[in-house]
N, CA, C and O atoms as a Tinker XYZ file with bonds, in Angstrom:
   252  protein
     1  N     87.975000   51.529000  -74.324000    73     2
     2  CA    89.238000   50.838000  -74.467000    64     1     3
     3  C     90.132000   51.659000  -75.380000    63     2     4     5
     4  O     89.832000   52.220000  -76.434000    81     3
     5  N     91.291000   51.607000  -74.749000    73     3     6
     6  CA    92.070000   52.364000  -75.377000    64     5     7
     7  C     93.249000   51.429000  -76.574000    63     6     8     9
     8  O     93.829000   50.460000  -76.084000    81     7
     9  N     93.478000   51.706000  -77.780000    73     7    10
    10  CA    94.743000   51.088000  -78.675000    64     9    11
    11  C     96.229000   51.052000  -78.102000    63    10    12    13
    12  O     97.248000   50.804000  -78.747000    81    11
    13  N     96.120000   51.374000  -76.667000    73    11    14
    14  CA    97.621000   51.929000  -76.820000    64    13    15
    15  C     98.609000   50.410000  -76.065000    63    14    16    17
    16  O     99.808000   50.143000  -76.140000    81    15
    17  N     97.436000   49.667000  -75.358000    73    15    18
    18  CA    98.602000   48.252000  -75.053000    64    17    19
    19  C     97.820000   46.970000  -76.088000    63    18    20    21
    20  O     97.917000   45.781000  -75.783000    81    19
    21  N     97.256000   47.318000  -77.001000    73    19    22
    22  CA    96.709000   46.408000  -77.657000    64    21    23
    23  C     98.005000   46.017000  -78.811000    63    22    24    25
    24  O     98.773000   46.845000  -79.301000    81    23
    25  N     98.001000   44.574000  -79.072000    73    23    26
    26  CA    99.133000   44.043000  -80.255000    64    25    27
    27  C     98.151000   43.262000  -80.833000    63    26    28    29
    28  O     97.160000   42.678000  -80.394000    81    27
    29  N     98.906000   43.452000  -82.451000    73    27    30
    30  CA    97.813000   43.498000  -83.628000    64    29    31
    31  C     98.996000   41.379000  -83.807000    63    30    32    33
    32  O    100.099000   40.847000  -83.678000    81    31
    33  N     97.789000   41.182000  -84.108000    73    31    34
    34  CA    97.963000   39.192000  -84.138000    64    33    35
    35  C     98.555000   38.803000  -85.696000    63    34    36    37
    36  O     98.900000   37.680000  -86.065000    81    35
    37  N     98.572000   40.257000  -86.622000    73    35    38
    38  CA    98.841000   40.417000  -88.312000    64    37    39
    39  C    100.208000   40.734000  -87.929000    63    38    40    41
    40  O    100.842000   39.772000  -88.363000    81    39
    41  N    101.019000   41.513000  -87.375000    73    39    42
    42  CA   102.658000   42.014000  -87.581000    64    41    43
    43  C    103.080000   42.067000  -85.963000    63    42    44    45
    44  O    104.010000   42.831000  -85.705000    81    43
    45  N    102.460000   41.294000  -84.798000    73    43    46
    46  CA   102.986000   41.715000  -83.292000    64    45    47
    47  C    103.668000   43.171000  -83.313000    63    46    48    49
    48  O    104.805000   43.381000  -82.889000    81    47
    49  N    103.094000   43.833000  -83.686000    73    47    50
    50  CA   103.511000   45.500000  -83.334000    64    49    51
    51  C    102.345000   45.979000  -82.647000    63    50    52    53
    52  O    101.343000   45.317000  -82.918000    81    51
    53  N    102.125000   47.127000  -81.670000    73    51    54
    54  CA   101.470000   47.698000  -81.504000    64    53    55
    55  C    100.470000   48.693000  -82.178000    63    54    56    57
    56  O    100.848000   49.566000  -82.959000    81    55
    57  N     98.863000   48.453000  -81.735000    73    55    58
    58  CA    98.107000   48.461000  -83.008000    64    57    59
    59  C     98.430000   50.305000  -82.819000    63    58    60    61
    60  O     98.690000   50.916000  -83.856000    81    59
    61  N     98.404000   50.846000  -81.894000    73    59    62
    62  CA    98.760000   52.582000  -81.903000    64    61    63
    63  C     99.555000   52.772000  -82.798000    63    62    64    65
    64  O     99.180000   53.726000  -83.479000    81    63
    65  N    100.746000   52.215000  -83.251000    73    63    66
    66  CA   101.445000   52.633000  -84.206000    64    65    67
    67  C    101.008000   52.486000  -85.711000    63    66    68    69
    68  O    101.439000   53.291000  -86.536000    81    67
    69  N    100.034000   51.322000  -86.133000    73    67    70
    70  CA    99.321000   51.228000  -87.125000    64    69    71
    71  C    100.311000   51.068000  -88.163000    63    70    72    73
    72  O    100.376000   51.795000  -89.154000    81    71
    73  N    101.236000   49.907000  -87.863000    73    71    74
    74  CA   102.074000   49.113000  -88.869000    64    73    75
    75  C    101.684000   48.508000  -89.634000    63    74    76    77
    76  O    102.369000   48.547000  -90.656000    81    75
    77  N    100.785000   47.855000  -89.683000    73    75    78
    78  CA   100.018000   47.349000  -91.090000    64    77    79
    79  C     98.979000   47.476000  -91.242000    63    78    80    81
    80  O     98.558000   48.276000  -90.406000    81    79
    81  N     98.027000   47.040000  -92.046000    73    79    82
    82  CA    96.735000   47.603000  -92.597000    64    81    83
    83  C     95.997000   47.351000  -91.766000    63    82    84    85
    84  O     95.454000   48.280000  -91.167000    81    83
    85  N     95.656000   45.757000  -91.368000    73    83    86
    86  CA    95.397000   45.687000  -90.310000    64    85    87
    87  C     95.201000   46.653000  -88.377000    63    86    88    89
    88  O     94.342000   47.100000  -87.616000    81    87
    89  N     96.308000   46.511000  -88.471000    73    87    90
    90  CA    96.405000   47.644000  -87.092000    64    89    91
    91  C     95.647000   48.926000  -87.509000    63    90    92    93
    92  O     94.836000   49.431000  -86.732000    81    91
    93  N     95.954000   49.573000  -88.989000    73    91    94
    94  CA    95.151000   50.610000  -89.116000    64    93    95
    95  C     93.913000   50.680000  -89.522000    63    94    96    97
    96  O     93.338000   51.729000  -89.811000    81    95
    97  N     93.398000   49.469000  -89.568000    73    95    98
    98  CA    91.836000   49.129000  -89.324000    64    97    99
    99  C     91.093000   48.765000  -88.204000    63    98   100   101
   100  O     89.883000   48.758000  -87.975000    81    99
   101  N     92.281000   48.405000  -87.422000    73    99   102
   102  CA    91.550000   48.384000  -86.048000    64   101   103
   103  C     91.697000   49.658000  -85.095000    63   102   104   105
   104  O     90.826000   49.914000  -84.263000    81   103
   105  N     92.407000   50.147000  -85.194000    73   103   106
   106  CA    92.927000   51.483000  -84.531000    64   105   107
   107  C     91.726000   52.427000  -85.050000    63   106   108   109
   108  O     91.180000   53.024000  -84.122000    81   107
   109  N     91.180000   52.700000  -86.362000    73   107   110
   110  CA    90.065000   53.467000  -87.180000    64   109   111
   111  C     88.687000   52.770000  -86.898000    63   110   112   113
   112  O     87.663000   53.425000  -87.094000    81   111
   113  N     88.614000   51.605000  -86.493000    73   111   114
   114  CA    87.187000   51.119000  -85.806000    64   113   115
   115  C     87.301000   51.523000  -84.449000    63   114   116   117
   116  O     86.507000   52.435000  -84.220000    81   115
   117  N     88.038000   51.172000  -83.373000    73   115   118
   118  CA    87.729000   51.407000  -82.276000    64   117   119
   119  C     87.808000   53.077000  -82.078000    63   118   120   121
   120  O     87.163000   53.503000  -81.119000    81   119
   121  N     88.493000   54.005000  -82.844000    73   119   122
   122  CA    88.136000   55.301000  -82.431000    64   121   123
   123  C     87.004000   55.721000  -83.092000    63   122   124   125
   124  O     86.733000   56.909000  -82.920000    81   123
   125  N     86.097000   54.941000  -83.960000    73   123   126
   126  CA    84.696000   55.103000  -84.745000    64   125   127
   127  C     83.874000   54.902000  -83.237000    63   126   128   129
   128  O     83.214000   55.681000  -82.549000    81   127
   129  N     84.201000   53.669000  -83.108000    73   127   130
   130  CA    83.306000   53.076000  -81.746000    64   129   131
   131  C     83.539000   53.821000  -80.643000    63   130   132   133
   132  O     82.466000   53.968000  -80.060000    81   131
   133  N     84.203000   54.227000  -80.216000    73   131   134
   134  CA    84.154000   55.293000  -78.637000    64   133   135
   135  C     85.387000   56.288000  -79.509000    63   134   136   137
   136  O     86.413000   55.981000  -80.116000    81   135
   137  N     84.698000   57.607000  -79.217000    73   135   138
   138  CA    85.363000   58.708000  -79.601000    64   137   139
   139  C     86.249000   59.437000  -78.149000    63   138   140   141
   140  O     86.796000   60.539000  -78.104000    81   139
   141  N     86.168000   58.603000  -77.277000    73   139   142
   142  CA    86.698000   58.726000  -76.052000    64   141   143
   143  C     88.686000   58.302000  -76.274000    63   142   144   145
   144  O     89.717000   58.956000  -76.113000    81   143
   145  N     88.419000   57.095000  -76.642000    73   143   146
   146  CA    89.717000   56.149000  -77.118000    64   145   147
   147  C     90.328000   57.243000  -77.819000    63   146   148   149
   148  O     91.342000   56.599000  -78.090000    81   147
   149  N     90.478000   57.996000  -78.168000    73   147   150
   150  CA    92.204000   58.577000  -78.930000    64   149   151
   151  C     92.552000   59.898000  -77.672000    63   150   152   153
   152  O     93.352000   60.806000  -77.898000    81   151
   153  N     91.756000   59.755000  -76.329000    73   151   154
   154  CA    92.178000   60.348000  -75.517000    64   153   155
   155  C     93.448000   59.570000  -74.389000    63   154   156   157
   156  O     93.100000   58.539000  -73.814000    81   155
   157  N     94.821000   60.102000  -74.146000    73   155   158
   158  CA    95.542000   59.097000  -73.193000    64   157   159
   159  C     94.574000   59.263000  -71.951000    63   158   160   161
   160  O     93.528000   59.877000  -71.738000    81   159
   161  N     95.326000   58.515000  -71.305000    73   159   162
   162  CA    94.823000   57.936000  -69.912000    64   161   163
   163  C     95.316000   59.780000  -69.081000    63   162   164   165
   164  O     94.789000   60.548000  -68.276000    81   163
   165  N     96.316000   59.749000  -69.724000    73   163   166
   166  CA    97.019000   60.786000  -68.641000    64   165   167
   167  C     96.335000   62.395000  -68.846000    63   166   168   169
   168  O     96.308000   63.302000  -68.014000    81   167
   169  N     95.815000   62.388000  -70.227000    73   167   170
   170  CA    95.046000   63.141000  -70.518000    64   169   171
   171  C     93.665000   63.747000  -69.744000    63   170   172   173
   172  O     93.395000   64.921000  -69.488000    81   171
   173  N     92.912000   62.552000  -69.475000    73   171   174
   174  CA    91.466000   62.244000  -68.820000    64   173   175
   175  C     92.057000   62.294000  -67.586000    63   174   176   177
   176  O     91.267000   62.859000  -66.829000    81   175
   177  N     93.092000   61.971000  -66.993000    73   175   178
   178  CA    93.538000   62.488000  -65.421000    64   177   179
   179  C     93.660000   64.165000  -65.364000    63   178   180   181
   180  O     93.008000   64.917000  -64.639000    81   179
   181  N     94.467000   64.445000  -66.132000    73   179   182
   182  CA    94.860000   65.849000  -66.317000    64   181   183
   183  C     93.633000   66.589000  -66.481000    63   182   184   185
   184  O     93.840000   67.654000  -65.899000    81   183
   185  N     92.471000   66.600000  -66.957000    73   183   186
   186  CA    91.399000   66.709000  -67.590000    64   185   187
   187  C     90.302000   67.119000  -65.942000    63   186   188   189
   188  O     89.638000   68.045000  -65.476000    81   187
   189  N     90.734000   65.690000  -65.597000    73   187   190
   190  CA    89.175000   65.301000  -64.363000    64   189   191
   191  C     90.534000   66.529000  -62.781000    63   190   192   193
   192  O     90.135000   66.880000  -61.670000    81   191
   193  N     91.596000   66.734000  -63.217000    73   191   194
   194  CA    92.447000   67.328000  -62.019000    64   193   195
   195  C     91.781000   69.014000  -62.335000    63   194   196   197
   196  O     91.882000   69.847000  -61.433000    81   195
   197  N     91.224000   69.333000  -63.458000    73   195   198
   198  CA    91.680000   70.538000  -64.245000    64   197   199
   199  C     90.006000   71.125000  -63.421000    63   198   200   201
   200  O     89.693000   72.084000  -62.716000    81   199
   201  N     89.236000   69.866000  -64.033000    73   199   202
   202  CA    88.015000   70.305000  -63.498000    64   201   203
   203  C     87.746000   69.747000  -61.927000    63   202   204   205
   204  O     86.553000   69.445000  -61.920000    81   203
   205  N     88.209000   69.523000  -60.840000    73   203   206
   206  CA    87.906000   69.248000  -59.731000    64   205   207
   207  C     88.643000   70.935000  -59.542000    63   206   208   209
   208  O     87.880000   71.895000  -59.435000    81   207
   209  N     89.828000   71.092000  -59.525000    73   207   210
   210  CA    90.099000   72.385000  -59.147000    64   209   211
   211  C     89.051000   73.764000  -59.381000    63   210   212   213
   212  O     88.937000   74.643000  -58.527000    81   211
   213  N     88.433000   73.769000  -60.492000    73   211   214
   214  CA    87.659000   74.735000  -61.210000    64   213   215
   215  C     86.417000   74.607000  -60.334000    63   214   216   217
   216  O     85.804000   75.638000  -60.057000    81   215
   217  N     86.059000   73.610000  -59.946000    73   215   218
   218  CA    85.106000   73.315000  -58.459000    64   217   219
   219  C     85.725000   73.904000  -57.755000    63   218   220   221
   220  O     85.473000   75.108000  -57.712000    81   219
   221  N     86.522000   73.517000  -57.109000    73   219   222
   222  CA    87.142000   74.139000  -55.879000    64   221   223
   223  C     87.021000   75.748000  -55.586000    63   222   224   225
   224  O     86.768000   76.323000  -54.527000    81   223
   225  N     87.306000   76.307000  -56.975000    73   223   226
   226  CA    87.657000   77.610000  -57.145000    64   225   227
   227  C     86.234000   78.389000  -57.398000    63   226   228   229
   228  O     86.160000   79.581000  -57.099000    81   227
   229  N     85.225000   77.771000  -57.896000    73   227   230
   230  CA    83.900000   78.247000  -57.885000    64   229   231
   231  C     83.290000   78.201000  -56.216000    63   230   232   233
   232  O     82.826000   79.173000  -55.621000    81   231
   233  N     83.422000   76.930000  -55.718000    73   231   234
   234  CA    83.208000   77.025000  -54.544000    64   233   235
   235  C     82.968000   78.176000  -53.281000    63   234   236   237
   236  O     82.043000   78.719000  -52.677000    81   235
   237  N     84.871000   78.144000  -53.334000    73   235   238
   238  CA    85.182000   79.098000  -52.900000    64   237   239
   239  C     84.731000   80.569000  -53.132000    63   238   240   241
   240  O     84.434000   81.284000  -52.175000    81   239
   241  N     84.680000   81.036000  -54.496000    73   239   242
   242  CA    84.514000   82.550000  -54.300000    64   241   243
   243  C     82.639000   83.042000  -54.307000    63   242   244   245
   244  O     82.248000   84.204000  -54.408000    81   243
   245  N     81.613000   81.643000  -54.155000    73   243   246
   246  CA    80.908000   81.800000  -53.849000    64   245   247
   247  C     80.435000   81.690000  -52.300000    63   246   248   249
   248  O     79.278000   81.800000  -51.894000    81   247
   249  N     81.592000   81.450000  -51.536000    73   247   250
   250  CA    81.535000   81.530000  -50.032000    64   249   251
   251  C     81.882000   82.636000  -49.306000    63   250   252
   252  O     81.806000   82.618000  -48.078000    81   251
């Protein structure tokens, strides 16, 4: 799970921005708990595009 559409129930701000202590205690647990979470979404797309190609390209010049 990612912080980034989560709202903190202490200041209704978004806990990514880590407006109050709160938010920045929850924002610092959940990236304790999955070290995955401070990756974007668009990141891990960009990421899984980067390595399907790098397949592709191994593939290939072993054919």
């Amino acid at each position: 799970m990612t912080c980034d559409r989560l709202v903190c129930a202490n200041c209704a701000g978004p806990v990514s921005e880590g407006r109050c202590p709160v938010c920045r205690a929850s924002r610092a647990r959940l990236e304790r708990e999955n070290p995955w979470s401070a990756i974007s979404p668009a990141a891990l797309i960009a990421l899984l595009v980067a390595l399907l190609a790098l397949v592709l390209v191994v593939e290939h010049a072993a054919a």
